[in-house]
N, C-alpha and C positions, 0 to 999 in steps of 0.2 A: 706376195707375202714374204716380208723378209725375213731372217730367223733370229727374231728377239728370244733367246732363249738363253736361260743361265748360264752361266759361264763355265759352271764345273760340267755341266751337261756336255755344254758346245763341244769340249774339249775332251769329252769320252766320245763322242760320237760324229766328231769331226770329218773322217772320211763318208759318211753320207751324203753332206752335201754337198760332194762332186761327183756325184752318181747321176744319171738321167732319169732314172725314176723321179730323183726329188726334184728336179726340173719342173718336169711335167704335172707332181703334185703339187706345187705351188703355183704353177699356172691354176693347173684347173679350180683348187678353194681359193685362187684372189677372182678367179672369175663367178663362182659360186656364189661371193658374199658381195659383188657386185651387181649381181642379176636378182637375186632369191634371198630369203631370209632364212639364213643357217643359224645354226647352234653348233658350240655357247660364240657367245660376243668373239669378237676375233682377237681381241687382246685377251681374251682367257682362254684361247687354243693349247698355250703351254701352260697354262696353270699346274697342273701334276708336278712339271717340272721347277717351275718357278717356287713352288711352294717347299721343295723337297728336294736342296742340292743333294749329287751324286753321293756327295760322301757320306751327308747325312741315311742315305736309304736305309732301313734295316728290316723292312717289312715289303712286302708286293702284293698289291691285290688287282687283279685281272680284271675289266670290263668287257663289255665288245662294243658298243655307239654312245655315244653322247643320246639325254633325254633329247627327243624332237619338238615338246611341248615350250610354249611360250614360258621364259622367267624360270627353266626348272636346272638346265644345264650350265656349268659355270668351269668346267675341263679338268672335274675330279669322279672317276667314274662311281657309279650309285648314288653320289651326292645331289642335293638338290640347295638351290638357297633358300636364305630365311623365310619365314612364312610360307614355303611353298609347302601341299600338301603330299608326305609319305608316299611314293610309290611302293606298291606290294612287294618288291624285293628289299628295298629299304628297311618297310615295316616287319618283313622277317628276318633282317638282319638286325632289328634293335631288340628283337622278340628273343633270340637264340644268345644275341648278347644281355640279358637280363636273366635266361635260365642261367649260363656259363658261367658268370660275375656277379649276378646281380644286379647290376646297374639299372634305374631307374627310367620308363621310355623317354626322354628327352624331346625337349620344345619344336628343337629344328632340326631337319635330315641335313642342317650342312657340317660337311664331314672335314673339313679347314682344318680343325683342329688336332685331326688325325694326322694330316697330309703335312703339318708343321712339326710333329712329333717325329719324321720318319716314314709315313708310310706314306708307297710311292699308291697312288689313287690312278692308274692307269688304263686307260681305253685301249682298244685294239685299233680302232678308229676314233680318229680326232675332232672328227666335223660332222655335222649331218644336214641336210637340208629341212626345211621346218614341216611338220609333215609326215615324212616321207622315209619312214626306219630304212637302213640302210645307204641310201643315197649317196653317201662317199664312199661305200665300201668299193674294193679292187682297183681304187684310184692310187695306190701305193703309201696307205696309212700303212696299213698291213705289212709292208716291209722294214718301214722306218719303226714301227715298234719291237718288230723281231731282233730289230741290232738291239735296242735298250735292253728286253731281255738279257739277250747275247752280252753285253755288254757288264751287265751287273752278275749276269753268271761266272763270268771267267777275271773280271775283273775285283769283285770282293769273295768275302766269306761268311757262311753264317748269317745269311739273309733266309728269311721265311718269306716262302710265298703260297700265297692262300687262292687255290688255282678250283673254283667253284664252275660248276658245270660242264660238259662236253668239250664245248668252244674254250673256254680256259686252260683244261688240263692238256686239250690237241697243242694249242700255241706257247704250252710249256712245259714240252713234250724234251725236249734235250737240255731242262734244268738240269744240272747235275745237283742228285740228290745226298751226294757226300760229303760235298760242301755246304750243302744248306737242306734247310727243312721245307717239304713238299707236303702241306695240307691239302687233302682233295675231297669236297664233296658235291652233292647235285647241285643247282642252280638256287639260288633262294628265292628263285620267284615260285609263285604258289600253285602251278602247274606240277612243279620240281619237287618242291619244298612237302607239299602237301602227300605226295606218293611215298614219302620218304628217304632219308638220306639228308636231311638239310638240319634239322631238330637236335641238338643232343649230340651233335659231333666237338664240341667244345675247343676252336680253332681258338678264339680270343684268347682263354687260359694256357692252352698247346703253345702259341707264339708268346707268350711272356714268358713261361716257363723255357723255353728254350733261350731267351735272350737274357735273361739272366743267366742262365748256367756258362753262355759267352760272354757274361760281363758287360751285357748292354740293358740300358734303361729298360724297363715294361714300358709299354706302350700304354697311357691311361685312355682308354679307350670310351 
């Protein structure tokens, strides 16, 4: 797998790949997507990034795997493409954004439109085998996302990041919060969502109102 990856990216995060981690994770997903049916498509591996140069970021929203279902993953975390049917985290994130804003529940969970405004759509893992949740986890996605973090923490300002469940707030866990604004609540999946913590915490309106007060667009969400 060679790293077609945006060019303001490549160049913040440049020292990774000459690490041997990333070696061996590019071994193991060109061997994955040669053997097995993974997700998303492999030209949309860096989508998040492709969609949403470094400079442009002014939003972060945390994932942890790519969907494993057929046609649903496309390498913007929560999104799904057109026509494909809401997953229940999805459908409580368009629910909580309709109490927050208003907004109306919309056609399709694909979230493109987000990820062109700004907002970096980010997985903690980048691949998954079809199937099989987890399956590329401890293969060293996991490290190579922690420098992005890293990277956009010490390298901008006044980025919001919207760090939803256990596994998000752990892996952004030395955000500095002085620089920037740290939304945290439970998971929006309906496990989460439904015991409470996920309903009514108004993260949509919390990040525009903070990025205007820094002079950056709202995010039409």
């Amino acid at each position: 797998m060679s790293v077609k990856l945006e060019e303001s990216w490549k160049k913040a995060l440049e020292d990774e790949f000459e690490k041997s981690y990333w070696t061996k994770l590019t071994e193991f997903v060109r061997k994955e997507y040669q053997q097995s049916r993974c997700y998303p498509p492999a030209k949309m591996i860096f989508n998040a990034f492709d969609s949403c140069p470094f400079e442009q970021v002014k939003v972060v929203i945390l994932g942890q795997d790519p969907y494993h279902g057929p046609n649903q993953a496309h390498g913007l975390c929560f999104s799904v493409n057109d026509g494909v049917p809401f997953p229940p985290s999805l459908m409580n994130i368009f629910k909580e954004l309709h109490d927050d804003l208003g907004k109306t529940m919309p056609k399709s969970g694909n979230l493109q439109d987000w990820a062109n405004q700004g907002v970096l759509l980010l997985n903690a893992t980048l691949s998954v085998r079809a199937a099989q949740a987890g399956s590329h986890q401890n293969k060293g996605w996991e490290q190579f996302t922690d420098s992005v973090i890293s990277a956009l923490n010490s390298q901008k300002s006044n980025l919001v990041f919207l760090l939803w469940g256990s596994y998000a707030q752990n892996k952004g866990k030395y955000i500095d919060s002085k620089k920037h604004l740290v939304l945290k609540s439970v998971h929006p999946s309906p496990l989460s969502a439904n015991r409470g913590g996920w309903f009514g915490q108004k993260h949509f309106s919390k990040c525009n109102a903070y990025l205007k007060a820094h002079g950056k667009a709202p995010i039409q969400w």
